[in-house]
LUMZA-170040 format. One record per residue: chain; y negated, x, z negated of N, C-alpha, C, O in turn; residue in three letters. Coordinates in steps of 0.02 Angstrom, whole numbers. Each point is the difference from the previous one (the first is absolute). Layout:
cadena, ny, nx, nz, cay, cax, caz, cy, cx, cz, oy, ox, oz, residuo
A, Y, X, Z, Y, X, Z, Y, X, Z, Y, X, Z, ALA
...
***
This chain:
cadena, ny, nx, nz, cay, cax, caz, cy, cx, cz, oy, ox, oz, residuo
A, -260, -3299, -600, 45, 28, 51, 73, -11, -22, 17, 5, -59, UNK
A, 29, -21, 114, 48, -16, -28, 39, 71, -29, -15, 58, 16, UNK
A, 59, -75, -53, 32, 66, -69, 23, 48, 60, -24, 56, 7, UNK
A, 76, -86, 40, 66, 20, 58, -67, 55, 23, 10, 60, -11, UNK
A, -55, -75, 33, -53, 21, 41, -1, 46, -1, 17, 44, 39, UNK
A, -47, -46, -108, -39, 43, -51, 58, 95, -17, -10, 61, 6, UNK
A, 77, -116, -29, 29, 52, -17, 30, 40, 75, 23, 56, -11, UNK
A, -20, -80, 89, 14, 38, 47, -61, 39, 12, 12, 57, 18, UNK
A, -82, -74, -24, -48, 52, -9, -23, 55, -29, -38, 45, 16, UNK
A, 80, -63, -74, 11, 64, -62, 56, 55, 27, -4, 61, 2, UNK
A, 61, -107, 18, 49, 44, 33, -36, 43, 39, -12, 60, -10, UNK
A, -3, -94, 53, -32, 44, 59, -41, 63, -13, 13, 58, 16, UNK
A, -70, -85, -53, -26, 43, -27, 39, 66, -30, 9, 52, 32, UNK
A, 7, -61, -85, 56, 48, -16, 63, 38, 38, 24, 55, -16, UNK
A, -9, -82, 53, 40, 79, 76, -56, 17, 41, 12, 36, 48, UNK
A, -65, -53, -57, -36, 37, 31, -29, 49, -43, -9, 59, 12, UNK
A, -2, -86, -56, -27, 54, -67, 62, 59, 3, -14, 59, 11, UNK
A, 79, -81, -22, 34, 41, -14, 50, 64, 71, 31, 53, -1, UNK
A, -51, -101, 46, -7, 50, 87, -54, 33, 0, 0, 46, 42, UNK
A, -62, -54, -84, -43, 39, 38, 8, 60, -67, -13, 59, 11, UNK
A, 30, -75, -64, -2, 64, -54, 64, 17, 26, 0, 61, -13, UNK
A, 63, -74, 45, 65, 37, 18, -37, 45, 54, 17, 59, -6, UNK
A, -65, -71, 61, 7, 61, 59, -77, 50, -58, -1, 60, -12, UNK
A, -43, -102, -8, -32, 70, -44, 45, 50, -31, 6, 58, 20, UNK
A, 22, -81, -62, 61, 55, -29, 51, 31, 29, 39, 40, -25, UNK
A, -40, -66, 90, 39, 51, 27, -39, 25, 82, 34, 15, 49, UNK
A, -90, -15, -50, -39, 28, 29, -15, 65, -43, 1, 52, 31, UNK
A, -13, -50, -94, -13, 28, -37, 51, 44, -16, -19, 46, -36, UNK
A, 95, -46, 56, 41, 37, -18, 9, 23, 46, 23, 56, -8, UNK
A, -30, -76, 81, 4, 37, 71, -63, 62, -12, 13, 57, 21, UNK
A, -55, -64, -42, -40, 19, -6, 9, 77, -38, -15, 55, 24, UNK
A, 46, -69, -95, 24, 34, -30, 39, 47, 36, -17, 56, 19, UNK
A, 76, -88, -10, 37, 55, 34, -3, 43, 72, 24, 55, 13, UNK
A, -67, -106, 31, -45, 63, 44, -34, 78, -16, 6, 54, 30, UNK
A, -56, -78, -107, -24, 50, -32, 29, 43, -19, -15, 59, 5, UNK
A, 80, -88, -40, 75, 69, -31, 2, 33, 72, -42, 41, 19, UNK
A, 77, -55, 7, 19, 30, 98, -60, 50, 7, 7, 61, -4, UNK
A, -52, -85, 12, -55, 35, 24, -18, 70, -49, -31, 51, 15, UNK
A, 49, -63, -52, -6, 52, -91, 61, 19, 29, -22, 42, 40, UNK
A, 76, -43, -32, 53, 30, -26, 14, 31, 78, -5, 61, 2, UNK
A, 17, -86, 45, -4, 37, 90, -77, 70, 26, 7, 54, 28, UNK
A, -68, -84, -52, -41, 30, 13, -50, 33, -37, -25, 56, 9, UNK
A, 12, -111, -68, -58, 45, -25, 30, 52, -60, -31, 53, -6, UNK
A, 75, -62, -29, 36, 41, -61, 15, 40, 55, -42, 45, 6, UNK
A, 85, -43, 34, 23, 83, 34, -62, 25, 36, 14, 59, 10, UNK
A, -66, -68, 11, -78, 7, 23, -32, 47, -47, -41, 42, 17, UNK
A, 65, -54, -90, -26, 7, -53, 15, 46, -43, -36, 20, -45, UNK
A, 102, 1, 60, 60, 59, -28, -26, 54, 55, -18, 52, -28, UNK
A, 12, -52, 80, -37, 49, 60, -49, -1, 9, -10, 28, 54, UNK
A, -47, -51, -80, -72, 21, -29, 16, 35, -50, -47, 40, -2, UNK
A, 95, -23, -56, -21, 19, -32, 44, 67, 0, -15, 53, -28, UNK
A, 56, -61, 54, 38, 63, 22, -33, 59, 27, 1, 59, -19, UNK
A, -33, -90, 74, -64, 34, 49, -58, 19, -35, -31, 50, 20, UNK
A, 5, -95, -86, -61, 38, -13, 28, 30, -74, -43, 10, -44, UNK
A, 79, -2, 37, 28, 69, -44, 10, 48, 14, -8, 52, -32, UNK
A, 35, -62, 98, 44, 73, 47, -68, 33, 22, -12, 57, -19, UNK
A, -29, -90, 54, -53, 49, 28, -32, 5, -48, -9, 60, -9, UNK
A, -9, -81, -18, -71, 24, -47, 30, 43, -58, -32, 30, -43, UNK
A, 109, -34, 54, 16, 87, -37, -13, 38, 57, -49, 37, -1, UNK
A, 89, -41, 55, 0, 72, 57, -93, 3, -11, -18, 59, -1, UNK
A, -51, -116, -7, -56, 32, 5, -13, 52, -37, -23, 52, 25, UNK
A, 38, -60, -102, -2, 9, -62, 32, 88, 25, -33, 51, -10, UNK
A, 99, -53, 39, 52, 62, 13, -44, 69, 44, 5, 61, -3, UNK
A, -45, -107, 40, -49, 52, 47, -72, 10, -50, -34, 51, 10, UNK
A, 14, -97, -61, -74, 36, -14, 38, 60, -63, -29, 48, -25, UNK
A, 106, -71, 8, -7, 64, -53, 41, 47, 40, 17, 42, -41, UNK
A, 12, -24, 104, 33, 47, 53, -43, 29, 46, 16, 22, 55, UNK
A, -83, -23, -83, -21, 37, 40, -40, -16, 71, -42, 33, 31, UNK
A, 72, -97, -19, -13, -40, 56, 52, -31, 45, -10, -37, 49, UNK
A, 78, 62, -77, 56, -6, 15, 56, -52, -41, -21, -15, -56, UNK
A, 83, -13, 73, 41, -33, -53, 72, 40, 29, 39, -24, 41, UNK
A, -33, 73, -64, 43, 42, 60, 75, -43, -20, 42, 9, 44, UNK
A, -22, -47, -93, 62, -29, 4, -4, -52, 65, 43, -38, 23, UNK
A, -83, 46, -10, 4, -60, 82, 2, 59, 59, -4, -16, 59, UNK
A, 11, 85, -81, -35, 56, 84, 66, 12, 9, 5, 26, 56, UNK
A, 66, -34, -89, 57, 35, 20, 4, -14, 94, 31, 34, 41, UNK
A, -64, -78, -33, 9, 5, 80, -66, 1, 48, -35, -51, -5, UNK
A, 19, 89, 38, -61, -24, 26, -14, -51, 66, -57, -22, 9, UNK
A, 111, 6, 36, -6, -62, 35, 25, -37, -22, 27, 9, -55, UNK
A, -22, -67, 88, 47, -53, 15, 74, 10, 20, 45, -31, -27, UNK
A, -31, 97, 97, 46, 10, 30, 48, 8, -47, 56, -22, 11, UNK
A, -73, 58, -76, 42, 65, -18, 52, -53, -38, 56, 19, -16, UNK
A, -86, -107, 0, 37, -17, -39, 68, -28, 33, 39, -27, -38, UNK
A, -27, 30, 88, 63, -15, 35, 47, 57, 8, 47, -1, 40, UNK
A, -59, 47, -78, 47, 50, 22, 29, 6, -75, 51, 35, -1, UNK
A, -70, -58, -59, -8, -14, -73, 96, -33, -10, 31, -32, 43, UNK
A, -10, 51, -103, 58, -34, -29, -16, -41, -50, -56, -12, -23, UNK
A, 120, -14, 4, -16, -71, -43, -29, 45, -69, -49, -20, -32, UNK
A, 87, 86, 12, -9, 28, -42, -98, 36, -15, -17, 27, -52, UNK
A, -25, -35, 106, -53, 15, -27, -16, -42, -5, -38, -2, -49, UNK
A, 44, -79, 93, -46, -62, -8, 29, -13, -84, -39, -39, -27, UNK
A, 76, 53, -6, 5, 1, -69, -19, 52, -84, 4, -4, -61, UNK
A, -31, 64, 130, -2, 19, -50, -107, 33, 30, -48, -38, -1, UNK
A, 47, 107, 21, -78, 5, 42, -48, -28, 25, -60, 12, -2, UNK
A, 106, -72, 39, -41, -28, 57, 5, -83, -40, -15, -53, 28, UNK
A, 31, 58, -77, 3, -82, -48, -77, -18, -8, -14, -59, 6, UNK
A, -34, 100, -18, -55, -37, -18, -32, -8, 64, -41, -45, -5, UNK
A, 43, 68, 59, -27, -23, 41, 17, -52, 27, -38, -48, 4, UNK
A, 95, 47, 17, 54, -58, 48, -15, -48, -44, -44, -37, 24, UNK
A, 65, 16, -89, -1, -42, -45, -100, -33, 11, -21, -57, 11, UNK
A, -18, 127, -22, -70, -40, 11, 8, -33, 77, -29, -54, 6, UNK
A, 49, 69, 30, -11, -40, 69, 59, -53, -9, -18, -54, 24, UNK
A, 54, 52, -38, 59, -70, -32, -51, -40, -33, -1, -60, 15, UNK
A, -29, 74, -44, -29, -52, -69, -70, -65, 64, -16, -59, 7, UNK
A, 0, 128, 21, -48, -34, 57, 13, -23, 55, -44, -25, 35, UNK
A, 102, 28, -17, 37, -49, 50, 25, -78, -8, -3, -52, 32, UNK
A, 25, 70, -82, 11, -80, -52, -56, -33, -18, -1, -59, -19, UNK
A, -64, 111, 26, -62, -41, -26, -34, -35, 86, -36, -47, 19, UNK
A, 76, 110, 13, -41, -41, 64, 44, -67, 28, -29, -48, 25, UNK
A, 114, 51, -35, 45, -59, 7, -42, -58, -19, -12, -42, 44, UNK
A, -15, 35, -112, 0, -58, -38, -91, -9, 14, -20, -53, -24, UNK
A, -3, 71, 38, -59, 3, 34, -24, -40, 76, -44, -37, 21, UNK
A, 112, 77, 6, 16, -19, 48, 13, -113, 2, -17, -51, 29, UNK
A, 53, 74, -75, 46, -83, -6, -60, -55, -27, -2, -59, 18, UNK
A, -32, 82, -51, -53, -33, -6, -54, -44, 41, -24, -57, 1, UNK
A, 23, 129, 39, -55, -23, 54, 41, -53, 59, -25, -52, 20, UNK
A, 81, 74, -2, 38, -55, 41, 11, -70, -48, 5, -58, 20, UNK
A, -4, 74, -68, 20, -104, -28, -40, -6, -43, 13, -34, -50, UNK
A, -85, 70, 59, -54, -24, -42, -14, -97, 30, -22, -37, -44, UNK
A, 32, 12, 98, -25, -72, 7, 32, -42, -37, -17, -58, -9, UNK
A, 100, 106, -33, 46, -61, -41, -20, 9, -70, 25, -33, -46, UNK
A, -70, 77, 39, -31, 35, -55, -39, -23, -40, -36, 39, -30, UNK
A, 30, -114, 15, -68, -40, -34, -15, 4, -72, 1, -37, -49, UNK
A, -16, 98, 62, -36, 22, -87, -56, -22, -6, -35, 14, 48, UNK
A, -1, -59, -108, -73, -46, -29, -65, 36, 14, -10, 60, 1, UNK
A, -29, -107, 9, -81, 29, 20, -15, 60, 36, -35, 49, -13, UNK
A, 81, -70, 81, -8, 63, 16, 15, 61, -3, -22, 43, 38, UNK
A, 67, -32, -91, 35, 61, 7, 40, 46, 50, 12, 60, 8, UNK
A, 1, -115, 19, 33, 23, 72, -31, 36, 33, 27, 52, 20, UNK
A, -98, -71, -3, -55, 50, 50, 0, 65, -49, 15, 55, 21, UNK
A, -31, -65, -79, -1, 67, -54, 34, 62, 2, -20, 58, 0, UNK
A, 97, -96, 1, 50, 58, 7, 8, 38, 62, 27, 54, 12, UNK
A, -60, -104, 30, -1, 13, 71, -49, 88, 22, 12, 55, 26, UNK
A, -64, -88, -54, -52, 40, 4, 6, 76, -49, -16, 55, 23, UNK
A, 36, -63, -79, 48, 74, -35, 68, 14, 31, 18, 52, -27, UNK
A, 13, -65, 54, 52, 18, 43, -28, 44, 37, 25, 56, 3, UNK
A, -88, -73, 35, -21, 15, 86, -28, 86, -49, 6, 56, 24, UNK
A, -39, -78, -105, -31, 38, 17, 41, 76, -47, -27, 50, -22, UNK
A, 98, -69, 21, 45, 50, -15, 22, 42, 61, 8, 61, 3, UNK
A, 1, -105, 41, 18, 26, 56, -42, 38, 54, 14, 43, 42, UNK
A, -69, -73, -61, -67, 55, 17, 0, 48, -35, -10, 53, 30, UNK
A, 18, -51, -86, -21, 72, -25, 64, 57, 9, -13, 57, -17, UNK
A, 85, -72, 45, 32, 42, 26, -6, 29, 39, 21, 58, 1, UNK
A, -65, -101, 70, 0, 14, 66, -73, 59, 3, -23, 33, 46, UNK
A, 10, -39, -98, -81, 47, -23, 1, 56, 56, 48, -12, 36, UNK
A, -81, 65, -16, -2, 66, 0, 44, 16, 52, 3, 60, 14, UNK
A, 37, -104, 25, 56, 2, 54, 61, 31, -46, 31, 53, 4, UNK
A, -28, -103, -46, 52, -24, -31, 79, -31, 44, 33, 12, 51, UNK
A, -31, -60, -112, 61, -47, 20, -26, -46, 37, -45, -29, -31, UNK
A, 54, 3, 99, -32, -50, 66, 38, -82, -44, 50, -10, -35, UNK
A, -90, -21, 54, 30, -87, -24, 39, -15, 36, 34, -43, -29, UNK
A, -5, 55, 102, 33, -19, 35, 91, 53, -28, 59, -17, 5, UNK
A, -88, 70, -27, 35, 33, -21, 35, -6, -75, 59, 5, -15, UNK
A, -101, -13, -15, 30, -36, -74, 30, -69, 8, 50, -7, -35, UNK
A, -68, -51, 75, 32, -26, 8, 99, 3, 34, 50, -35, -9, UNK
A, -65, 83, 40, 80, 26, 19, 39, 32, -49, 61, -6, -6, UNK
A, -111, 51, -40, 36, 16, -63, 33, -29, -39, 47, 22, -34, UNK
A, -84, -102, 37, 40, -33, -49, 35, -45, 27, 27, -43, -35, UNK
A, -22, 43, 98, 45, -39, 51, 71, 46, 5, 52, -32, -5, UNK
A, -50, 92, 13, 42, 60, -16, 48, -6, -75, 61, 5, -3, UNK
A, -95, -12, -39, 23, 30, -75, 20, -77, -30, 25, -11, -55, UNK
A, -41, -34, 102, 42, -81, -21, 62, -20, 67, 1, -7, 61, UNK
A, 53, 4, -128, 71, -53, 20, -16, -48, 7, -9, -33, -51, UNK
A, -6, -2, 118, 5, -77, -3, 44, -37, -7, -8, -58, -18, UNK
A, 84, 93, 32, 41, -47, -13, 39, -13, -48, 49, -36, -8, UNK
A, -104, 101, -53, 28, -18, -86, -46, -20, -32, 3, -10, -61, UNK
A, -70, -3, 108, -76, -1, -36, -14, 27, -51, -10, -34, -50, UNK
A, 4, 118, 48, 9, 46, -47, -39, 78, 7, 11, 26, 54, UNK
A, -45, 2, -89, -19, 53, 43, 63, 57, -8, 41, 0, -46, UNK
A, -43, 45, 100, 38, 49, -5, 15, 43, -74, -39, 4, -48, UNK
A, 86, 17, 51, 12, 38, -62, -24, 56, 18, -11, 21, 57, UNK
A, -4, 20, -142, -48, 76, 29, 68, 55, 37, -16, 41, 43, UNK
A, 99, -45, -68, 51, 25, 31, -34, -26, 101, -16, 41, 44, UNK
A, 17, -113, -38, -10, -29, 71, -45, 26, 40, 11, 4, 60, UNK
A, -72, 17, -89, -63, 29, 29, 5, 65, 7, -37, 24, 44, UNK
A, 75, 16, -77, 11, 79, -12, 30, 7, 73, -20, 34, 47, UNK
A, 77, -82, -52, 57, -3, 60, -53, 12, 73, -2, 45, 41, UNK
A, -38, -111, -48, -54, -33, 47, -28, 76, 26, -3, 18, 59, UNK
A, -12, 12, -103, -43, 81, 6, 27, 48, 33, -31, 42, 32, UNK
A, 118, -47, -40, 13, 72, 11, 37, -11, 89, 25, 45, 34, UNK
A, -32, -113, -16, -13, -17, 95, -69, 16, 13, -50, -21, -29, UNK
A, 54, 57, 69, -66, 29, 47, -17, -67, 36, -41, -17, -42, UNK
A, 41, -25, 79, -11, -37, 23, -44, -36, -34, -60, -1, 11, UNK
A, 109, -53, -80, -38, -43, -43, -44, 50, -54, -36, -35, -37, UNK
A, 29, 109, 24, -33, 12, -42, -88, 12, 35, -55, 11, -27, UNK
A, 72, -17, 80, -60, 9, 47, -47, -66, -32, -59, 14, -9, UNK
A, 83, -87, -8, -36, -40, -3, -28, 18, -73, -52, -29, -15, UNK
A, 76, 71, -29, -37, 12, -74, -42, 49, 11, -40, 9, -46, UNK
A, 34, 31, 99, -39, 59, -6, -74, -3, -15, -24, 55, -17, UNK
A, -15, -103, 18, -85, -1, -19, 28, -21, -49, 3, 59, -20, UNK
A, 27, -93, -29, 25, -30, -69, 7, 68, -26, -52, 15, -29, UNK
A, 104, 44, 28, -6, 66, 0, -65, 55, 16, -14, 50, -33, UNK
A, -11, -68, 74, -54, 37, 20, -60, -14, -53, -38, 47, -14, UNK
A, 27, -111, -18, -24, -41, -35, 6, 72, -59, -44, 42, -8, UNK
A, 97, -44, -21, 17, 21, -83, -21, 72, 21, -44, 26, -35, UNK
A, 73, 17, 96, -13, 50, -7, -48, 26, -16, -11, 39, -47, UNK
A, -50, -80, 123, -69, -6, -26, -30, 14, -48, -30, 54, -2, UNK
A, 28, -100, -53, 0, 5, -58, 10, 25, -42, -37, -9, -49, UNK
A, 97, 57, 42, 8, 33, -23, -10, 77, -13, 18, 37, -46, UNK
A, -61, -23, 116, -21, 48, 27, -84, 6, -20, -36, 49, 8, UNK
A, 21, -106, -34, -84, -18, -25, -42, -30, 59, -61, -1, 0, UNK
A, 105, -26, 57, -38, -31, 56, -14, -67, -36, 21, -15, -56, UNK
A, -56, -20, 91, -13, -49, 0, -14, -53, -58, -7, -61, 7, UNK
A, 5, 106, -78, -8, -17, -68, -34, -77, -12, 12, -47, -38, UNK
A, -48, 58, 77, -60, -85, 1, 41, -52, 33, -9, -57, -20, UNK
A, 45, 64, 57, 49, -41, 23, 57, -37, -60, 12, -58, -15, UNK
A, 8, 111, -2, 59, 10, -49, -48, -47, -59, 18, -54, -25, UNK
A, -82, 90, 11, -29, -61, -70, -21, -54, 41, -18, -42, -41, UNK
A, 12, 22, 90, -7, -89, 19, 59, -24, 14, 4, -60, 11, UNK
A, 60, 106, -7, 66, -47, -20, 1, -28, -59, 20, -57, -11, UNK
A, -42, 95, -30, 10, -9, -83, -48, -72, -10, 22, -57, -8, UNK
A, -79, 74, 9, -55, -48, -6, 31, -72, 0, 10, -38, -47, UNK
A, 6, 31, 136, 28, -60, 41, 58, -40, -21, 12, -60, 1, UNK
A, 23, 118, -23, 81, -8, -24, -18, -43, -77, 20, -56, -17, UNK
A, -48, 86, -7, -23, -40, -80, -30, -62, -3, 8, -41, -45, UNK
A, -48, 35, 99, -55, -65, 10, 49, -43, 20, 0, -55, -26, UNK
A, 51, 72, 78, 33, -49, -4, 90, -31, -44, 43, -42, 14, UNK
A, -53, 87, -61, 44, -4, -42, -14, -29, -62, 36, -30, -40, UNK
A, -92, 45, 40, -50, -44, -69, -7, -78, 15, 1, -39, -47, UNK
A, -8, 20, 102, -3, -57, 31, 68, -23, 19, 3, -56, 25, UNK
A, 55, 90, -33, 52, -42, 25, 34, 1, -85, 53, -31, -2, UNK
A, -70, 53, -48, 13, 6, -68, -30, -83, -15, 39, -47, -6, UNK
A, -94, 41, 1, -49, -72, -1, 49, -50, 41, 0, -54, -30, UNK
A, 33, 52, 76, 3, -52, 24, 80, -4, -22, 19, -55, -21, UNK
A, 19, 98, 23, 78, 15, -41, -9, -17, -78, 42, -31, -32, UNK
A, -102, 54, 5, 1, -8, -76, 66, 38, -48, 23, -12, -56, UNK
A, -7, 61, 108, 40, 42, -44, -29, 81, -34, 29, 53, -8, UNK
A, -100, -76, -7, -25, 65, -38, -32, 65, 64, 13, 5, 60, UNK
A, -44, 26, -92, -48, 55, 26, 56, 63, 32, -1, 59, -19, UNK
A, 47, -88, 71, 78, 50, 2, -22, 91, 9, 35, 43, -27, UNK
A, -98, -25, 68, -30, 51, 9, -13, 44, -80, 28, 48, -28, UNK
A, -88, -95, 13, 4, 38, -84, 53, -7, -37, -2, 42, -45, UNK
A, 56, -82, 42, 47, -5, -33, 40, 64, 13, 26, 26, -50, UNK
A, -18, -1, 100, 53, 64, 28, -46, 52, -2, 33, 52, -1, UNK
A, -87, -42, 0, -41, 60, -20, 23, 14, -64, 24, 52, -20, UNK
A, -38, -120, -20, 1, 24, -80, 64, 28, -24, 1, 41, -46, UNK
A, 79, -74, 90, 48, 12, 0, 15, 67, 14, 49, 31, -22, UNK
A, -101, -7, 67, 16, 88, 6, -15, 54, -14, 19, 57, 15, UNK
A, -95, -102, -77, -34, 18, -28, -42, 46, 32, -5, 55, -28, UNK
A, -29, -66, 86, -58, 7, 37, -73, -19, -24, 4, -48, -38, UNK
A, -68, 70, 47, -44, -17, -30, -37, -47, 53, -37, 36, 35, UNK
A, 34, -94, -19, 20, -56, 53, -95, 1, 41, -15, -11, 59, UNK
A, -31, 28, -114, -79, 41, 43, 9, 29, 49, -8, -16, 59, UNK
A, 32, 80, -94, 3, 69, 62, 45, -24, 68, 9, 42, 44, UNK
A, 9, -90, -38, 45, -25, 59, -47, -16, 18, -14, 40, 44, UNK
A, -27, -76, -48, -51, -46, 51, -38, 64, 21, -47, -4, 40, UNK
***
């Protein structure tokens, strides 16, 4: 074969060799940095409010089996109504553990929320996508338990307690605010009605398949983040005995 031939065949060969390893490697870095986005927009803040949520309740559970049946730091009010008539000065100081537990679960329903709308841009491996899908549904089931929190309704919660035009959830100062309008506090009231519940010793079985749900899918979004067991990690941090929770 002639040399000229020979060596434009080699050429050839070689930008193609070296076009087709240029779009692998940077297929591979699109790739990459989809996964950061997706970690760093949805599943890490997903993941900070799982675990927020299954600390907070599964003390208030913990608060009612040694009260008697009660967690009375959540009874300072007994409706919903009463919290609009409230100053900034109790949402900081009486009424902090409650408001704050329904803050912590508004942000969990926001990002919950955000999920399920851009789960199709969402292409997490083997399937994971249907996975998270399916522990999402079944977090949100276990709120709506017992005539609970409604799905149509938690979804507004976290349509409520998110800035879209800072893509941010509300601050717990923002939500307090949110509370003390009669109008917009109307949309938290089963979110409220929720804790009171509970706190009152209703609906206890409800309250432990938040916990359950909340973990199953926090254990599974730990695996796919690879940033450690964050649930037992903050138990041990509060030095909780991380059994008696389940």
């Amino acid at each position: 074969m002639n040399t000229a031939i020979l060596a434009a065949i080699i050429s050839a060969l070689t930008a193609l060799a070296v076009t087709a390893a240029t779009l692998i490697v940077t297929n591979m870095n699109e790739k990459k940095k989809e996964s950061k986005v997706i970690r760093n927009k949805y599943l890490n803040p997903l993941r900070l409010y799982l675990e927020e949520n299954y600390f907070r309740i599964s003390e208030i559970i913990q608060r009612v089996k040694d009260g008697n049946g009660e967690c009375k730091i959540l009874l300072y009010i007994k409706t919903p109504e009463e919290v609009s008539n409230k100053d900034a000065s109790w949402f900081n100081g009486k009424g902090c553990y409650l408001i704050s537990s329904c803050y912590f679960t508004a942000c969990l329903f926001t990002f919950i929320k955000k999920v399920r709308e851009d789960i199709p841009y969402l292409r997490l491996k083997g399937g994971d996508d249907t996975k998270l899908l399916n522990l999402i549904f079944k977090v949100s089931h276990s709120f709506l338990q017992d005539l609970g929190i409604y799905y149509a309704i938690q979804h507004s919660i976290g349509e409520q307690a998110y800035i879209r035009s800072e893509e941010r959830c509300m601050t717990y100062q923002e939500f307090c605010e949110a509370l003390l309008d009669n109008d917009r506090r109307m949309w938290f009231d089963r979110l409220l009605k929720f804790y009171l519940d509970t706190a009152e010793g209703k609906s206890i079985e409800r309250a432990n398949s938040v916990v359950e749900s909340i973990y199953n899918l926090s254990a599974f979004l730990d695996s796919k983040v690879g940033g450690g067991p964050s649930i037992r990690e903050r138990l041990r941090a509060e030095n909780v005995d991380f059994e008696n929770t389940l």
